[in-house]
C-alpha positions as CSV (number, residue, x, y, z in Angstrom):
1,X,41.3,-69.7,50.7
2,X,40.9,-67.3,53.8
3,X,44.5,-67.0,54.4
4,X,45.3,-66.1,50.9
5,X,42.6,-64.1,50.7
6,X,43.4,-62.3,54.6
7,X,47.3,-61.9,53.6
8,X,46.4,-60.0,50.1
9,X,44.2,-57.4,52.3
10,X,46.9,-56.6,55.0
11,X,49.7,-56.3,51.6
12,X,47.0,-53.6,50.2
13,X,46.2,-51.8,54.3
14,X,49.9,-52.4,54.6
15,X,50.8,-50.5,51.1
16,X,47.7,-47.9,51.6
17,X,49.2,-47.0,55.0
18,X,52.6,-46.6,53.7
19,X,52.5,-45.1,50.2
20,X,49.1,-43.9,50.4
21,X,48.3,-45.5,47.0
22,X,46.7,-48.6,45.8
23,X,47.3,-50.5,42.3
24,X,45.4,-53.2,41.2
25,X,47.6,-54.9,38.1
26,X,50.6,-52.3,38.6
27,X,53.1,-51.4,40.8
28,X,53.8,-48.0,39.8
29,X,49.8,-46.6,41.1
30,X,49.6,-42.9,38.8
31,X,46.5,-42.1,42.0
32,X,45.3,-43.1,45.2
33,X,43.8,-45.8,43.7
34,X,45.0,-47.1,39.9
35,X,43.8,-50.2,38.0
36,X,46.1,-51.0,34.8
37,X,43.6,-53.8,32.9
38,X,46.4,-54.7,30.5
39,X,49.1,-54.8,33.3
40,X,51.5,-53.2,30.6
41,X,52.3,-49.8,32.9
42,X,56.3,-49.1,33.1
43,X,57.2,-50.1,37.0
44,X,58.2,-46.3,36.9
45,X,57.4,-43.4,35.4
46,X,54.2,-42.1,33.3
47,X,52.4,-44.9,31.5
48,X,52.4,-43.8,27.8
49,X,49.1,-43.1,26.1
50,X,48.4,-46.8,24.7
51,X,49.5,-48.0,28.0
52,X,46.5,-46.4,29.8
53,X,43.9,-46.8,27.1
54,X,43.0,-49.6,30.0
55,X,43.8,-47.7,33.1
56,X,41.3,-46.5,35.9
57,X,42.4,-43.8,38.2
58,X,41.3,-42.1,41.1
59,X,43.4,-38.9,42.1
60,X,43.6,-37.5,45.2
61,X,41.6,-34.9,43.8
62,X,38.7,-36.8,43.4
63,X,39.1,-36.9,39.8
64,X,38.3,-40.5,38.0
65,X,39.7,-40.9,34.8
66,X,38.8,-43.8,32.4
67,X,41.7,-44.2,29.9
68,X,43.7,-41.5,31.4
69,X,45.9,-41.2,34.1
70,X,45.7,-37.4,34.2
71,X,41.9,-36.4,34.2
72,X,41.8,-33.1,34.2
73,X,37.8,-33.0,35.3
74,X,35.4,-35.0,37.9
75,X,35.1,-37.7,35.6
76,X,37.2,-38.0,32.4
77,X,36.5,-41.0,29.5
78,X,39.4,-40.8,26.9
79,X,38.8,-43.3,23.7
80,X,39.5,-43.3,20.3
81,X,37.8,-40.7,17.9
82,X,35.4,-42.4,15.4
83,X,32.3,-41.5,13.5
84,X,29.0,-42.8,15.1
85,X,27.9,-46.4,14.4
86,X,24.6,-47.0,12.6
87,X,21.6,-48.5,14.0
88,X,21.3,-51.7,15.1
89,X,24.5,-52.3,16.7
90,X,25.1,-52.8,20.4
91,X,28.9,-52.5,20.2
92,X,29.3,-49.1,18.8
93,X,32.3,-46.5,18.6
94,X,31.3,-44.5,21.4
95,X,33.2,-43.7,23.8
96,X,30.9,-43.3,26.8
97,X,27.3,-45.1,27.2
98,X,24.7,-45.1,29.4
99,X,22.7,-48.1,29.1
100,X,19.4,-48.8,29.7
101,X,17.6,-52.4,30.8
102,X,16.5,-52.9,26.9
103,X,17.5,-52.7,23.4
104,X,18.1,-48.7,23.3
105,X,21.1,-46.4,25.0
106,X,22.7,-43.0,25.0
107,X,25.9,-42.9,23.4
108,X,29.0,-40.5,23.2
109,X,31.8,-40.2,21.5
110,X,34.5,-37.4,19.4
111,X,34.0,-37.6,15.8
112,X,37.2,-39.0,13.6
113,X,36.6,-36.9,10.9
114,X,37.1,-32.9,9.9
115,X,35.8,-30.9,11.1
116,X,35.5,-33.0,13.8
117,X,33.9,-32.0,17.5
118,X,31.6,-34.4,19.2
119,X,28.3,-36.0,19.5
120,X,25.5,-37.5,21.3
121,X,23.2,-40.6,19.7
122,X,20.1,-42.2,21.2
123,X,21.0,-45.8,20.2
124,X,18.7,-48.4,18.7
125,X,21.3,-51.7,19.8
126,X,18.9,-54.7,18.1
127,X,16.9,-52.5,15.3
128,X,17.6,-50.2,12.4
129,X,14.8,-47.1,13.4
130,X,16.2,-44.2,15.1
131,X,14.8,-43.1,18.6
132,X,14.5,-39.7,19.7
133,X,16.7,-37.6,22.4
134,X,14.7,-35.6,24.8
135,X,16.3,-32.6,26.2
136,X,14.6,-31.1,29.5
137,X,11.4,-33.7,28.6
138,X,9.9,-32.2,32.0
139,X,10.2,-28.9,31.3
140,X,12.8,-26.0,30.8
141,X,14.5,-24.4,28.4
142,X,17.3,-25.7,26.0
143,X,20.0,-23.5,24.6
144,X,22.6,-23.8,21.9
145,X,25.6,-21.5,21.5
146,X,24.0,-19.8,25.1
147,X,24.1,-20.1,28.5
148,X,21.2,-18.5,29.3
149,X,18.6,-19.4,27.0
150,X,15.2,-17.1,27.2
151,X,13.1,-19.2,24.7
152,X,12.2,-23.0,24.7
153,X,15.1,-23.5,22.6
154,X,17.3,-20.6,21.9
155,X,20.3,-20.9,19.2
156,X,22.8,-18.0,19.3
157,X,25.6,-19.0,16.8
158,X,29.6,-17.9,17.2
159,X,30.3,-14.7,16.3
160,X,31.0,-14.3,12.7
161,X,28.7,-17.1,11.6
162,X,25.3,-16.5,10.7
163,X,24.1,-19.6,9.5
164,X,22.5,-22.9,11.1
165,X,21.2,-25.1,9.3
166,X,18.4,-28.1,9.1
167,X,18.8,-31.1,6.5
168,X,17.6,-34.3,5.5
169,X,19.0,-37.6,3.7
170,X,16.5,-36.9,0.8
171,X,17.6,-39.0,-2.3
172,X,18.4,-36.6,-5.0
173,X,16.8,-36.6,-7.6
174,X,13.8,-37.2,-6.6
175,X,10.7,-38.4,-9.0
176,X,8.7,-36.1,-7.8
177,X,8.5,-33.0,-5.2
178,X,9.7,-34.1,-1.7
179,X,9.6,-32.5,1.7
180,X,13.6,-31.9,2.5
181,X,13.6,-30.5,5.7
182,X,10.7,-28.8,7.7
183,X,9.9,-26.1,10.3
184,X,6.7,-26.6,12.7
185,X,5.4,-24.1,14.6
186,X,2.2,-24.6,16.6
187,X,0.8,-25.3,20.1
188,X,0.5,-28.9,19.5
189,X,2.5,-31.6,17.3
190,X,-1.2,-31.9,15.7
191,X,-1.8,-28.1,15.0
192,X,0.9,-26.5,13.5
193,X,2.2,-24.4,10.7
194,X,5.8,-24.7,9.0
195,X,8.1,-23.8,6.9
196,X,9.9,-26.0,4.7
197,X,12.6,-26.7,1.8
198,X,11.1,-28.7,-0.9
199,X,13.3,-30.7,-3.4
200,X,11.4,-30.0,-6.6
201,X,11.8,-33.4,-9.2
202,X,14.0,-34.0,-11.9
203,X,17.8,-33.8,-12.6
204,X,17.8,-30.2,-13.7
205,X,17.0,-29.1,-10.1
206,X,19.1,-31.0,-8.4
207,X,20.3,-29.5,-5.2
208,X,17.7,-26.8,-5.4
209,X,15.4,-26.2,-2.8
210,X,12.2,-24.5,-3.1
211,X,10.9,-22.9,0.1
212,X,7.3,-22.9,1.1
213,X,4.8,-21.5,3.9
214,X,2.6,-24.0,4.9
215,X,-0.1,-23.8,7.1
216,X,-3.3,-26.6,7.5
217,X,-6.8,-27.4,6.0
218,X,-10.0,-26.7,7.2
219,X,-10.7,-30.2,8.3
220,X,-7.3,-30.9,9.7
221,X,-4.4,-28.6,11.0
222,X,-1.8,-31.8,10.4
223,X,-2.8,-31.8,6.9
224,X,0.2,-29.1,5.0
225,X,-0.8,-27.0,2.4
226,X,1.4,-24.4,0.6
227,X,0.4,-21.3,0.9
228,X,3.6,-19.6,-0.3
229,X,6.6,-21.3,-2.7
230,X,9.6,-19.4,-3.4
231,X,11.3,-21.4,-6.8
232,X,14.6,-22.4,-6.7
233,X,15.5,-22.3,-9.9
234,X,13.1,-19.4,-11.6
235,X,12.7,-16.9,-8.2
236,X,9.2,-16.7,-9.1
237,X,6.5,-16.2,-6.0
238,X,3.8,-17.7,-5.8
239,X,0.6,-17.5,-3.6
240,X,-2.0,-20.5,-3.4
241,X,0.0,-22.3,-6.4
242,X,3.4,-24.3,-6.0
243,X,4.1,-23.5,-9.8
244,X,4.2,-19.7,-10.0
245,X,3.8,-18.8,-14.1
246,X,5.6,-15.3,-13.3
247,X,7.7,-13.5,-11.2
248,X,4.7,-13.0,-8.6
249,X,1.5,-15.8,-9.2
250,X,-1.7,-14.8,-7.1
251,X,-4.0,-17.3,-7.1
252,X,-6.8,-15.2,-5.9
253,X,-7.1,-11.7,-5.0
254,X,-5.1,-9.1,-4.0
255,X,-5.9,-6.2,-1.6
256,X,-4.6,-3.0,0.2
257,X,-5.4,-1.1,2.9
258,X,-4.3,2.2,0.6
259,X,-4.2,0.1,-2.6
260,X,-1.3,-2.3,-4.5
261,X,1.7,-0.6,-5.7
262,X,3.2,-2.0,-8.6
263,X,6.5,-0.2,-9.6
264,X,9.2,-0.6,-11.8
265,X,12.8,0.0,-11.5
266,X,13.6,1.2,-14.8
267,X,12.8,4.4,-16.8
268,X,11.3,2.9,-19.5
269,X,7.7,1.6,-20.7
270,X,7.1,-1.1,-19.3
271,X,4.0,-3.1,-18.5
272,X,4.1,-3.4,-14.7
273,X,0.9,-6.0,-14.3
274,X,-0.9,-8.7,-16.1
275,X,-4.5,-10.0,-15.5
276,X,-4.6,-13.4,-17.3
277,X,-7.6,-16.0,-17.6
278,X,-7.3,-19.3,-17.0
279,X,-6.6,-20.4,-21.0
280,X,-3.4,-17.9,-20.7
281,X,-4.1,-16.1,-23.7
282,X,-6.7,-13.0,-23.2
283,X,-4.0,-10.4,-21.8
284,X,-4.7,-7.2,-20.2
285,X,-1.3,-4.9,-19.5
286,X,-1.6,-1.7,-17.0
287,X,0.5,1.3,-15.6
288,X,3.7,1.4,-17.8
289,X,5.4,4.0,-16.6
290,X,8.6,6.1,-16.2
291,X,10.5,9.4,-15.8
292,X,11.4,9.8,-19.3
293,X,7.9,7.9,-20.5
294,X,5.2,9.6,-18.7
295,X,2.2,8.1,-20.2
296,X,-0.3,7.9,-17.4
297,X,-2.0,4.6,-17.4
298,X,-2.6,2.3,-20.2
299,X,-4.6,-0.3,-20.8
300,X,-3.7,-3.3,-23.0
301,X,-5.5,-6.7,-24.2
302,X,-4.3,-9.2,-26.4
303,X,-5.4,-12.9,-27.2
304,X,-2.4,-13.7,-28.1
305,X,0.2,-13.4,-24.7
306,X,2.1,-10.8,-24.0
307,X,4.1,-10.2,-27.2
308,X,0.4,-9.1,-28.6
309,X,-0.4,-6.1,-26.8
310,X,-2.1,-3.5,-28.2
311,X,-3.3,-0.2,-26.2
312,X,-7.3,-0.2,-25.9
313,X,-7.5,2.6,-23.1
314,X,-5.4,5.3,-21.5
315,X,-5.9,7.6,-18.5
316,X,-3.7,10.7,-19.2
317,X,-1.4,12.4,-16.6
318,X,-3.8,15.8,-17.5
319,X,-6.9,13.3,-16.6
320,X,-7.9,12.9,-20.0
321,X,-9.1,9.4,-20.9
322,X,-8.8,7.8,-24.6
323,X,-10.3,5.0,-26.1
324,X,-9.4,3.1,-29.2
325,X,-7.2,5.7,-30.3
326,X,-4.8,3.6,-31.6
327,X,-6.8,1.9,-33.5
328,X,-7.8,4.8,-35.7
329,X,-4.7,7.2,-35.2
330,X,-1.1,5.1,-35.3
331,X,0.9,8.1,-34.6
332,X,-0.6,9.2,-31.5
333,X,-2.5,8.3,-28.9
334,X,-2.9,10.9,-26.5
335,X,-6.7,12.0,-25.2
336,X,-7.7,15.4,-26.2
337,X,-10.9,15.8,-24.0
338,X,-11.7,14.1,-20.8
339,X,-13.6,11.5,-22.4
340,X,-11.9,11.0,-26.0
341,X,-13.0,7.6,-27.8
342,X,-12.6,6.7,-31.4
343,X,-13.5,3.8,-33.5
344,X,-12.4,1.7,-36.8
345,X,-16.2,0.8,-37.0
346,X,-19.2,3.1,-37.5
347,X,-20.5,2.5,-33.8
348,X,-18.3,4.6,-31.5
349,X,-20.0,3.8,-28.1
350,X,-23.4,2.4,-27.0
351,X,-25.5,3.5,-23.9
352,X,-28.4,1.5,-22.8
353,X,-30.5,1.9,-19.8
354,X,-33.0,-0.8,-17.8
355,X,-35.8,1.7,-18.3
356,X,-38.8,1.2,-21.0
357,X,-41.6,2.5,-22.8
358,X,-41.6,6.4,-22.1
359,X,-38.6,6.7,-19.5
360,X,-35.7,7.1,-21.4
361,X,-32.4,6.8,-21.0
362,X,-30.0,9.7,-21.3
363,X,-27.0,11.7,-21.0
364,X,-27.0,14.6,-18.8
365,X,-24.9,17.6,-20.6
366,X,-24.1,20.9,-18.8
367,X,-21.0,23.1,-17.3
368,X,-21.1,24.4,-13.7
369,X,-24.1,27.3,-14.0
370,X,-27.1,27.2,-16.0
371,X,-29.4,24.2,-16.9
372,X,-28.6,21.2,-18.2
373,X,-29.7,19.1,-21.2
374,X,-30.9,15.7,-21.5
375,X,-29.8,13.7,-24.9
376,X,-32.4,11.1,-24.1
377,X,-33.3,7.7,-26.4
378,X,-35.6,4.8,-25.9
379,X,-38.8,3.1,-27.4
380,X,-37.7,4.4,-30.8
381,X,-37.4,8.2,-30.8
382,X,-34.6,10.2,-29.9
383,X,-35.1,13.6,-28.2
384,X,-33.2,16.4,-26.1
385,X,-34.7,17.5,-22.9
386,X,-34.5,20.5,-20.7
387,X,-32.4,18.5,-17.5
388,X,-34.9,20.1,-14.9
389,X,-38.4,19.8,-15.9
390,X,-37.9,16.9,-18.3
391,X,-39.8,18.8,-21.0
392,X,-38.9,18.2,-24.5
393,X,-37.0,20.4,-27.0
394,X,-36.4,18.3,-30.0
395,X,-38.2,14.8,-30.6
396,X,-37.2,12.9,-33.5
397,X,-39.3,9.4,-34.2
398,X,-36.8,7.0,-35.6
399,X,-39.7,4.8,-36.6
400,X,-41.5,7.6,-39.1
401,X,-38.2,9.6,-40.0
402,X,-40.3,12.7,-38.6
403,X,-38.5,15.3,-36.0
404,X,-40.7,17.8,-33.8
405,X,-39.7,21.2,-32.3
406,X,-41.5,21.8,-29.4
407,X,-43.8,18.9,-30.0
408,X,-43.5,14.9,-29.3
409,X,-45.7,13.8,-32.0
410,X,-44.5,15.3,-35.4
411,X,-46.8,14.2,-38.3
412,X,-44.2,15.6,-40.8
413,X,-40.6,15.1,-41.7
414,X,-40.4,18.5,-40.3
415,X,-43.1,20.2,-37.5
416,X,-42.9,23.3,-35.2
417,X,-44.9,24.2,-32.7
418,X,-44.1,27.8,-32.9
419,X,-42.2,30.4,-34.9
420,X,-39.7,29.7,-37.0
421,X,-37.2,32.1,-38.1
422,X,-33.6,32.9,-39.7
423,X,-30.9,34.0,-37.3
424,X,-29.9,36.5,-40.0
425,X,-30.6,37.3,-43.5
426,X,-27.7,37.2,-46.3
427,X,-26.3,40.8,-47.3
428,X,-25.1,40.9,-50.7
429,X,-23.8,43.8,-52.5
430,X,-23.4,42.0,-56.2
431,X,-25.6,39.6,-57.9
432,X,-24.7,36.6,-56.8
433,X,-26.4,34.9,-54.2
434,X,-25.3,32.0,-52.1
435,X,-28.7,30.7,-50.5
436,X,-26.2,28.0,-48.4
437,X,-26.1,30.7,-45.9
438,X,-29.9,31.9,-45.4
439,X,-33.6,31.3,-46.8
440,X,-33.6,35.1,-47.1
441,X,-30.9,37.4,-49.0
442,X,-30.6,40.8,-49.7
443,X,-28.8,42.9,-52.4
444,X,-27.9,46.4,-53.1
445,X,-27.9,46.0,-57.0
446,X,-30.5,47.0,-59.0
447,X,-32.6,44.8,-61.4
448,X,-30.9,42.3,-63.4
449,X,-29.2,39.0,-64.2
450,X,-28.6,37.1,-61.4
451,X,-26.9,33.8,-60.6
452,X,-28.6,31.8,-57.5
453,X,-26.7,28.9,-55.9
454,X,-27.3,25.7,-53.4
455,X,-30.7,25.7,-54.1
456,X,-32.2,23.1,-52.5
457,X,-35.5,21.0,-53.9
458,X,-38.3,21.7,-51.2
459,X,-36.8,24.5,-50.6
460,X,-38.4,28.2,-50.5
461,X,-36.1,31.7,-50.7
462,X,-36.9,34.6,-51.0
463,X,-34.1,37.6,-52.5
464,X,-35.1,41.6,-52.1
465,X,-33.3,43.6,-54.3
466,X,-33.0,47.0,-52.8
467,X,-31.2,48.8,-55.9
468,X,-34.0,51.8,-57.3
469,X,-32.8,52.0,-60.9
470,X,-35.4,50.4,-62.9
471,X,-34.8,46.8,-64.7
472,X,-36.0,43.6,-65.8
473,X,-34.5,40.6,-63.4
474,X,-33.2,37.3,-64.9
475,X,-31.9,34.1,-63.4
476,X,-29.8,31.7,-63.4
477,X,-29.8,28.3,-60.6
478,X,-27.4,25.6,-59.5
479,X,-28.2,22.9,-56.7
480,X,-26.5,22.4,-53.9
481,X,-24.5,19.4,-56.4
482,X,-24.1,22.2,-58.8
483,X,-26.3,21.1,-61.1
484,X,-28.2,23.5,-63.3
485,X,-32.1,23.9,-62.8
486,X,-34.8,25.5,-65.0
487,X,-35.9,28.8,-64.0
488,X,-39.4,29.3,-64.6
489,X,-40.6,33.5,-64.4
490,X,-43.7,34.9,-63.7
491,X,-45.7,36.0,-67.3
492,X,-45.6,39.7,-65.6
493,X,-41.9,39.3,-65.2
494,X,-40.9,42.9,-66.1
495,X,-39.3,46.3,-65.3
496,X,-39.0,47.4,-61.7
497,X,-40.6,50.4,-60.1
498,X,-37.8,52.9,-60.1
499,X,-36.8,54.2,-56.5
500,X,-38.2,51.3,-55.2
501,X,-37.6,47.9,-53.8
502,X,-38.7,44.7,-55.4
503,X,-39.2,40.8,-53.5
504,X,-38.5,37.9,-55.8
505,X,-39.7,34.3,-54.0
506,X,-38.2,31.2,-55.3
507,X,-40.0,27.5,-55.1
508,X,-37.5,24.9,-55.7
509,X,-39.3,21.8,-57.6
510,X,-37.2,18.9,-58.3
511,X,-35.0,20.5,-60.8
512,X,-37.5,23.4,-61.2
513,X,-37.2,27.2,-59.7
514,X,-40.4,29.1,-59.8
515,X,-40.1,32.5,-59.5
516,X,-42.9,35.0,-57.8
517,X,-42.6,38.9,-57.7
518,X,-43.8,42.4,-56.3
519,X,-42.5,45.5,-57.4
520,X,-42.9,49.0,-56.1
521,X,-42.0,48.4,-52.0
């Protein structure tokens, strides 16, 4: 065996010397140094591409191909293109391996099919779970479409394309929502946030992918919970609910650091914001607004959804502010004081205060000089109130029906604690004397008949007829219904004093007119 053996190595020193080449299964060495596996190389010429599928060359280079006879790099592998083999399988497609001393191994290998390229697979050879790939496990920084990446990992994408994407091999459709692809972002793989893509269930959304913001719980950061969901399908928002009702769904509350600004993008009225309760059916519609529709602010409820709503309240663009006016006046509704508010019932508004017995509550009434006045109620009287010293003007008891001026304790329907007068007296010229206007009347006619209306029963007048020519005075009397009354005259009742004035008094009885007199004045 040693001769054989000593005689092969002085052919190869003895060829090495001569040709500078050494081939192991081939005559026709492509390197310094050229194995042919298949001994199927040509004794001449360039092997063809089958031929060295099985080749291994050295070039004087220093370059080593495996499968090639022409490596163009340090170390070139050529094989066949093919997609990647599945789990569990030691033999796979790849075209370069680096094995480890168990079951797992890094594979690589040129994808078969469009759009082809490459990849790299951290091989399970005896079982069917993926492993993971670790890429600068020790530390560094990875990039992707970069040379120089400045963050952990870094992906810069070719010019002209925009997108990368994440996906998953979720089964579609799903029975209920599933987790398609997800985002974590934290200092720890146990305390993160994310963002993810959310395959809502059924058929009808199949393909659709809901995005969400997630962030932890309270008791644990690994535990998701949507904060944020973006639907597919509808485009609606919503915040602290995965089913978002409307276009944007708060579930809680809103707030700004110089308020929330709801706008719309057309001219028209249109409610702008909806406060709903939890039964979805008490409404309440504000700010419809526009260029062509400037209404201020409105206010709407209804109990029956949106289609039902009806205006309750409505700040003005002038600062008015109306309420109910729809509900009494159909044709408009604009406010024509600052505080305008009608009713369909007899109560317009109520005011009640916290205070008792004597301290009542009231409405302060005033412009910007002068005092105020108080319109004050409680314990069963109604009064108004000089503002500054609290003292009281009018008091009406609401028990007793009785109304004081000047005093709080009327013992009479009617009681005044100090002069009472007319503001003027009527001045007639004819006979006829309209005691609607005045207690007291006047005339320049002389004695005679004269017709006396709006009497009222209780009521006491008095007429001075300031004519001189001398007469005798009859009357005639109508209530304020115009109903007739019974004039009852003084025995005396006679001619008048010539060139002077006579007083006539009048007591209204019921249906009765009693008449008093004094001549020569």
């Amino acid at each position: 065996m040693k001769k054989p053996k000593l005689l092969l190595s002085l052919l190869l020193l003895t060829a090495a010397g001569t040709y500078a080449q050494v081939g192991v299964g081939t005559t026709n060495p492509q390197g310094i140094f050229n194995v042919d596996g298949g001994k199927d190389n040509a004794s001449s010429g360039t092997p063809t591409t089958a031929q060295q599928a099985n080749d291994l060359v050295v070039l004087s280079t220093g370059n080593v191909g495996v499968g090639t006879t022409s490596p163009l790099n340090k170390l070139v592998v050529r094989g066949t293109n093919n997609q990647p083999s599945a789990q569990n399988v030691d033999a796979t497609n790849a075209i370069l391996r680096v094995d480890g001393s168990s079951n797992h191994a890094l594979d690589f290998g040129v994808l078969g099919n469009s759009p082809y390229g490459a990849y790299i697979q951290s091989q399970n050879k005896t079982g069917a779970t993926g492993l993971p790939l670790a890429l600068n496990p020790s530390a560094g920084k990875v990039g992707i479409g970069t040379v120089d990446p400045s963050e952990a990992l870094t992906v810069i994408t070719s010019a002209n394309a925009a997108d990368f994407g994440l996906f998953s091999n979720v089964t579609v459709p799903p029975a209920s929502d599933v987790v398609a692809a997800q985002i974590k972002l934290g200092h720890s793989k146990d305390w993160f946030t994310g963002i993810r893509s959310v395959l809502p269930s059924g058929s009808a959304n199949t393909g659709l992918m809901d995005l969400q913001l997630t962030s932890g719980t309270a008791s644990n950061d690994n535990t998701q919970v949507a904060r944020l969901t973006v639907k597919a399908v509808s485009g609606r928002v919503g915040i602290g609910t995965t089913t978002p009702a409307q276009m944007l769904d708060v579930n809680g509350t809103i707030r700004g650091k110089y308020g929330v600004l709801l706008e719309t993008q057309y001219g028209t009225v249109i409610e702008n914001f909806y406060a709903v309760n939890g039964g979805n059916n008490d409404y309440v519609g504000l700010i419809p607004s526009g260029a062509t529709n400037n209404l201020g602010i409105l206010f709407k409820a209804s109990t029956s959804g949106t289609s039902g709503l009806a205006e309750v309240m409505r700040i003005a663009p002038s600062g008015n502010v109306g309420i109910g006016l729809l509900q009494t006046n159909a044709t408009t509704a604009t406010p024509n004081a600052k505080l305008d508010v009608q009713s369909a019932v007899k109560e317009v508004a109520r005011f009640t205060s916290s205070q008792t017995l004597t301290n009542f509550g009231h409405i302060a009434i005033g412009n910007a000089t002068g005092s105020w006045a108080k319109l004050a109620a409680g314990s069963g009287a109604f009064a108004l109130r000089n503002y500054s010293d609290d003292s009281t003007i009018i008091y009406s008891d609401l028990v007793t029906g009785n109304t004081g001026i000047g005093t709080t304790d009327p013992k009479t329907k009617l009681e005044v604690n100090g002069a009472a007068t007319n503001t003027s007296s009527i001045a007639a010229t004819g006979t006829t004397i309209n005691f609607a206007l005045s207690n007291l009347a006047g005339t320049t006619a002389s004695a005679g008949a004269f017709t006396l209306q709006n009497l009222k029963d209780g009521g006491s007048y008095t007429l001075a007829v300031k004519g001189t020519t001398s007469g005798t005075s009859t009357f005639s009397a109508t209530n304020i219904a115009g109903t007739t009354l019974t004039v009852h005259l003084p025995s005396d009742n006679g001619a008048t004093t010539s060139g002077k004035h006579t007083l006539y008094n009048f007591l209204v009885v019921g249906t009765d007119v009693y008449v008093s007199w004094v001549s020569g004045l």
